[in-house]
PANUVEX-918435 format. One record per residue (C-alpha): residue in one letter; x, y, z. Coordinates in steps of 0.25 Angstrom, whole numbers. Example, Ala and Ser with C-alpha at 12.3 -4.5 7.8 and 13.67 -1.06 7.14 Angstrom:
REM residues 2
a,49,-18,31
s,55,-4,29
//
This chain:
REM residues 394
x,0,0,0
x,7,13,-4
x,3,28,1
x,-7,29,-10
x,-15,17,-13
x,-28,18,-10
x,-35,11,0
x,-46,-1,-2
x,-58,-6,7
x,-69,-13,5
x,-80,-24,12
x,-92,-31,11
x,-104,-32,21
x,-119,-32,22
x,-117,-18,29
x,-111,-8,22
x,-108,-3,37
x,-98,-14,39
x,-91,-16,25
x,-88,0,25
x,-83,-1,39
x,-73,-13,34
x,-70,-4,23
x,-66,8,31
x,-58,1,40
x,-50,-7,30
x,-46,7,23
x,-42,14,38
x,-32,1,41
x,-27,2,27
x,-26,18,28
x,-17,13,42
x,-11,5,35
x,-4,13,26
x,-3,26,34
x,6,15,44
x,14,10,30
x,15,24,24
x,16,37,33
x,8,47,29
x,0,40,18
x,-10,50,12
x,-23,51,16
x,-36,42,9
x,-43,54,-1
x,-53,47,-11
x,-62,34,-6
x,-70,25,-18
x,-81,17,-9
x,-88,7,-21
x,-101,3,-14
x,-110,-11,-15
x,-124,-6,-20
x,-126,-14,-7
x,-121,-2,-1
x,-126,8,-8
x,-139,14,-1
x,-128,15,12
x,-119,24,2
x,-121,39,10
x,-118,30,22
x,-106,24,17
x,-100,36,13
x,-103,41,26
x,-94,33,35
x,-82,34,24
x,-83,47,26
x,-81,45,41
x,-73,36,43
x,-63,37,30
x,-63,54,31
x,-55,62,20
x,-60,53,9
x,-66,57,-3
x,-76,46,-7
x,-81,41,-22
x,-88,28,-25
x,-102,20,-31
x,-110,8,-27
x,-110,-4,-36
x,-115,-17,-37
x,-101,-23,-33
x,-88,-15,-28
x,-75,-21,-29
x,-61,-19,-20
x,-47,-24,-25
x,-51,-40,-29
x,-63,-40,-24
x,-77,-38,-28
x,-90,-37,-22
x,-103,-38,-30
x,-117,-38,-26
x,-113,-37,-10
x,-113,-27,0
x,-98,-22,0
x,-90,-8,-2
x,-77,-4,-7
x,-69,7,-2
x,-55,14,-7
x,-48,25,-4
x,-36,33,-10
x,-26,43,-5
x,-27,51,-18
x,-23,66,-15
x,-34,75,-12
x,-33,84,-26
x,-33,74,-35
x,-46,71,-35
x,-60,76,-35
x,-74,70,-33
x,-86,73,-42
x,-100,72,-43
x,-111,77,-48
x,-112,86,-35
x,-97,89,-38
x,-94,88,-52
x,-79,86,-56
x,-73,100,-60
x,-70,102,-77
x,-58,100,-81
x,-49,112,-80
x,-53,116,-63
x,-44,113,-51
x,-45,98,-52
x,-40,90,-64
x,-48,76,-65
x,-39,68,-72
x,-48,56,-73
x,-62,53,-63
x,-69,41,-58
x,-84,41,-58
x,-95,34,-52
x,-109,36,-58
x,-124,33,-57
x,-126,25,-70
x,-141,30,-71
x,-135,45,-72
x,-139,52,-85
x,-130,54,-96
x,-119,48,-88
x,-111,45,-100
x,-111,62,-103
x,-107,64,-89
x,-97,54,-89
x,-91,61,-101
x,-93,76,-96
x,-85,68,-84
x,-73,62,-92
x,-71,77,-100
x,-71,83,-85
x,-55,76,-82
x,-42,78,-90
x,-44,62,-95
x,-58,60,-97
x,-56,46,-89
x,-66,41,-79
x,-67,29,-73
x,-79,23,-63
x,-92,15,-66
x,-107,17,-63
x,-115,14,-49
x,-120,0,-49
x,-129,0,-37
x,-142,-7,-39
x,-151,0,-27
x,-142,16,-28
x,-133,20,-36
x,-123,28,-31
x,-109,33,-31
x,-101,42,-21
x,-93,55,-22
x,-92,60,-9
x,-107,58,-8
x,-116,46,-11
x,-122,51,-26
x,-133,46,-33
x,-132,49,-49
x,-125,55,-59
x,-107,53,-56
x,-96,56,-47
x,-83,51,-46
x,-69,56,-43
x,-59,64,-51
x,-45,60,-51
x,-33,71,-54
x,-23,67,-63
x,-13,65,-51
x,-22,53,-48
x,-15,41,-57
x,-26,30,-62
x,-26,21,-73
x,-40,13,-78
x,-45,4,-89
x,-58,-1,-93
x,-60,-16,-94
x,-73,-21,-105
x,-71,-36,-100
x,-73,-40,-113
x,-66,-43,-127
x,-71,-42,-141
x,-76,-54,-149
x,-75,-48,-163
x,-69,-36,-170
x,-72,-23,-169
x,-84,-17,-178
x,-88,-4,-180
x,-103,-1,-176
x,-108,3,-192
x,-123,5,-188
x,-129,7,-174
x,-136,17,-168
x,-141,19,-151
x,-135,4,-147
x,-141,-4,-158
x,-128,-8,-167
x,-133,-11,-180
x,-119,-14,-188
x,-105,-16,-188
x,-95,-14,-200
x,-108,-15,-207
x,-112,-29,-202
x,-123,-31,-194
x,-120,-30,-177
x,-127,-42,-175
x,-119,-49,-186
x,-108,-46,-180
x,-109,-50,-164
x,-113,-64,-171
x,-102,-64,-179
x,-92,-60,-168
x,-101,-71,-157
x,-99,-82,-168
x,-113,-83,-170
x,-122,-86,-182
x,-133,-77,-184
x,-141,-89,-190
x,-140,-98,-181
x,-142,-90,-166
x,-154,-91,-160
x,-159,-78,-153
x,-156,-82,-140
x,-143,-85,-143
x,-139,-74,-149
x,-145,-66,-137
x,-136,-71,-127
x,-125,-71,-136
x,-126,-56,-138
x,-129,-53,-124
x,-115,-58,-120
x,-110,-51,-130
x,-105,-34,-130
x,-102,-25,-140
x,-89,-16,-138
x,-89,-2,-143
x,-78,8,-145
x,-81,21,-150
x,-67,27,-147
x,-58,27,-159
x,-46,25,-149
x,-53,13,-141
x,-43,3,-146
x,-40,-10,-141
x,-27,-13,-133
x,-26,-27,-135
x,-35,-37,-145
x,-46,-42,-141
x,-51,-29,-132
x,-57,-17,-134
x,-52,-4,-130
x,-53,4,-121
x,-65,14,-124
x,-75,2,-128
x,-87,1,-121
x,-94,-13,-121
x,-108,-14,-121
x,-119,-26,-122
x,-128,-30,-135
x,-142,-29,-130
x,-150,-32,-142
x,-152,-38,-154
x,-159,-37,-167
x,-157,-49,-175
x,-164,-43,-185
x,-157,-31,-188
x,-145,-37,-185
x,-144,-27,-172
x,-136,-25,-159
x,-140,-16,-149
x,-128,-14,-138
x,-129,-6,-125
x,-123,7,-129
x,-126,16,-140
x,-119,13,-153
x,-112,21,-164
x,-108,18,-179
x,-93,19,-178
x,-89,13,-165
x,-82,0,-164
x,-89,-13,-157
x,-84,-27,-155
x,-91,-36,-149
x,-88,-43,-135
x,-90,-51,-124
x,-89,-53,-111
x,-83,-64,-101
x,-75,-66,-88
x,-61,-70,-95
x,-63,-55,-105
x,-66,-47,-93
x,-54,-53,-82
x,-45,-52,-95
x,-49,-37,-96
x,-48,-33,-83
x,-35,-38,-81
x,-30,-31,-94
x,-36,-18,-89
x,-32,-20,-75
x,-18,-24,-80
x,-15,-14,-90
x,-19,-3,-77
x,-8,-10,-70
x,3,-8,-83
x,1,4,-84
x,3,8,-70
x,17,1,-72
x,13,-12,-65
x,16,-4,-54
x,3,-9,-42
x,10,0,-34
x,7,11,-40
x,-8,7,-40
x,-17,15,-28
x,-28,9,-30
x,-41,6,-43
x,-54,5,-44
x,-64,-5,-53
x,-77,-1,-59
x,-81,-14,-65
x,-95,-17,-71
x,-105,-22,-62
x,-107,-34,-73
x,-92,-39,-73
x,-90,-42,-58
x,-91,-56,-52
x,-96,-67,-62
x,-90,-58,-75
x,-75,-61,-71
x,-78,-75,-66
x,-77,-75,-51
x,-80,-66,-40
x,-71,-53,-39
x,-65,-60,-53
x,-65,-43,-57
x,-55,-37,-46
x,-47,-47,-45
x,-44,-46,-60
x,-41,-34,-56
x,-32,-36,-44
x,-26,-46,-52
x,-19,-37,-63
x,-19,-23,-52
x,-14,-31,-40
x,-18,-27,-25
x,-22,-12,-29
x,-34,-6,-19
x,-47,-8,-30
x,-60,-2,-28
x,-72,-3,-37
x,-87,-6,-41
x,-96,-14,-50
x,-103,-3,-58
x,-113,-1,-68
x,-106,7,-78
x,-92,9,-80
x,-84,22,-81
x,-71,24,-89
x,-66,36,-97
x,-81,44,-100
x,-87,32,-103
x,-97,22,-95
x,-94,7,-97
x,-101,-5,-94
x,-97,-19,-91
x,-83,-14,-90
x,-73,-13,-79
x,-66,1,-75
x,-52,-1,-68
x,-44,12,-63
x,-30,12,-54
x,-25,22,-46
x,-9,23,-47
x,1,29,-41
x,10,42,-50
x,24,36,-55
//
C-alpha cells in the first residue's frame, strides 16, 4: 500500500446498518494502517459508495453516517442491481461498496444538475468526468454530449442507475433524475477502455438502405440475407421458430466513426456500439435492431458468449496495465461499470467478471456497479463493460 492508493470497503448484510458499519470500520483500520507504515500520509478527499438496490430507499441515511463517521470526504455514487469490490461480486443481495482516494482537493469538482460543471475556459479545467445518471432522463444522450464538449478530452466514463424500486445516484446529495458525477483535472492520471464482449461472425458491411432501426440493406444485399449467410443458414430450409432464436442470439455492430478501427482481427474498434435485432420481416427481407440506423455506417454481425467476453475483458484489462508500463505499483485504484446482463452466469461462474479483472490488474483496490447503461467518451452503451485505473505520474 503506497501514500496514495486509494482505499477499499465493502459488506453484505440484510441490514444495510450493519454492512456500512463493516464497511466503515475496514476503511478506518486501513486508513491506520497506512498512517502507522507512512507518516504523514495524505488525508482521504473523494468517496464512491456503489449501493445494492437493496439499499436503496435507505440511501439519504446511508450517506448520512458517512458523513459522520468518514468526515472530509466528498461522496459520489448509484444504486445497481449488483455492485462489485476488487474480485468480488454481489448481485441480487443486499451489499454496499465503498472506496475512497487521497486525490488533492483542487483536482476535482463534483457536478450535478444543482451544480453543474463549469464550461471549459473557468478556474477549473476538467480533463475528463465520471458520470452516473437516471436512464429515464430525457435526451440524456444530448446531455451527455453537451457534458463531454464541457472537458478539454471529451472523455466520460460511468454507467446508468440500475435499481429496480428507485433510481438514484449521489453527489454530495441523494439525486433522483437527470446526471451527476465527478470532474477530474488533468493532474488526475486514469486510463479506460471499453469492452463489447463479443466478436464478429462476418465482414464488415456497409448499411446501403435503412431508416429509424429498420435496416433494409447492406452493400446492396438484402439485411436478412446477409445475417443468414453469416449464421450458415439457408433461408429455405429455417422454420420460423428457428430463425427466431437464431436471431435473438445474434447482434449487430455499428460503427459510425471513420476512425473506429479494429486493433486486432476479429474485434471491433473502439467506437462501436453493439445493439440486438428485435425483429424480423421475412417478407421484405428486413431487420429491425435497437438503435436508429444510417446509410453509410458500418455493421458486422456478432455474438455473444462466456469464452468472447472473458477474452475481451482481459484484452482491455491487459492493455490498461501495458500501457501504465506493467508497473501495479503505480495503479491507485479502478472502477468497473459492467452491464447488469453480463455479471454471473454471462462469464460462466460467480464473480467469473472481477476476477478477470484481477486476473490481468493484480491486487488494485476496485469499486464498481452492474448498470443499466454504460458510459464512455459522450456515448451511452449497452451490454458492455467500462474499466477505468487511476495511476500514479512517472
Amino acid at each position: 500500500m503506497t501514500p496514495d492508493s486509494f482505499i477499499i470497503a465493502h459488506a453484505a448484510h440484510s441490514d444495510w446498518r450493519i454492512a456500512l458499519a463493516q464497511s466503515q470500520s475496514q476503511i478506518q483500520a486501513r486508513v491506520a494502517a497506512r498512517a502507522a507504515q507512512h507518516a504523514g500520509s495524505p488525508p482521504l478527499t473523494l468517496g464512491w459508495c456503489y449501493l445494492s438496490d437493496h439499499y436503496a430507499p435507505a440511501a439519504e441515511a446511508i450517506l448520512a453516517e458517512l458523513r459522520k463517521h468518514l468526515p472530509g470526504l466528498a461522496w459520489v455514487g448509484t444504486a445497481g442491481v449488483g455492485v462489485a469490490a476488487g474480485g468480488t461480486e454481489y448481485i441480487d443481495e443486499p451489499a454496499l461498496v465503498l472506496m475512497a482516494a487521497p486525490l488533492p482537493r483542487g483536482s476535482f469538482r463534483l457536478y450535478s444538475g444543482r451544480q453543474p460543471l463549469p464550461a471549459r475556459g473557468s478556474d477549473f479545467v476538467a480533463h475528463t468526468a465520471l458520470v452516473h445518471a437516471d436512464g429515464s432522463t430525457p435526451d440524456l444522450q444530448e446531455l451527455l454530449q453537451e457534458l463531454a464538449a464541457r472537458t478539454a478530452t471529451g472523455y466520460l466514463f460511468g454507467g446508468l442507475s440500475s435499481s429496480r424500486n428507485r433510481m438514484l445516484h449521489i453527489a454530495d446529495a441523494v439525486l433522483t433524475g437527470g446526471l451527476s458525477g465527478v470532474a477530474f483535472g488533468p493532474e488526475v492520471g486514469l486510463v479506460s477502455r471499453v469492452t463489447q464482449g463479443c466478436q464478429p461472425i462476418g465482414p464488415a458491411r456497409t448499411i446501403t438502405s435503412g431508416e429509424c432501426n429498420y435496416l433494409g440493406a447492406l452493400d446492396g444485399r438484402p439485411a436478412l440475407d446477409c445475417v443468414l449467410q453469416d449464421l450458415g443458414l439457408a433461408d429455405g430450409e429455417i422454420e420460423e421458430e428457428e430463425l427466431l432464436e437464431a436471431l435473438s442470439a445474434t447482434l449487430v455492430g455499428l460503427s459510425r466513426g471513420s476512425e473506429d478501427a479494429p486493433v486486432r482481427p476479429g474485434q471491433f474498434g473502439t467506437e462501436t456500439v453493439v445493439r440486438h435485432i428485435v425483429g424480423v420481416d421475412r417478407d421484405q427481407r428486413v431487420l429491425a435492431v435497437a438503435d436508429d440506423v444510417e446509410p453509410g455506417t458500418r455493421l458486422s454481425f456478432c455474438r455473444r458468449d462466456a469464452r468472447a467476453a472473458r477474452a475481451d475483458l482481459a484484452r482491455i484489462a491487459t492493455e490498461i496495465r501495458d500501457e501504465l508500463g506493467g508497473d501495479a505499483r503505480r495503479m491507485l485504484g479502478a472502477l468497473y461499470v459492467s452491464c447488469s446482463g453480463r455479471g454471473g452466469p454471462h462469464f460462466g461462474a460467480r464473480n467469473a467478471e472481477l476476477q478477470t479483472v484481477r486476473e490481468a490488474l493484480g491486487d488494485v483496490p476496485l469499486a464498481g456497479f452492474f448498470a443499466g447503461g454504460e458510459i464512455a467518451r459522450d456515448r451511452l452503451y449497452g451490454y458492455t463493460g467500462v474499466l477505468t485505473v487511476f495511476a500514479q505520474a512517472r
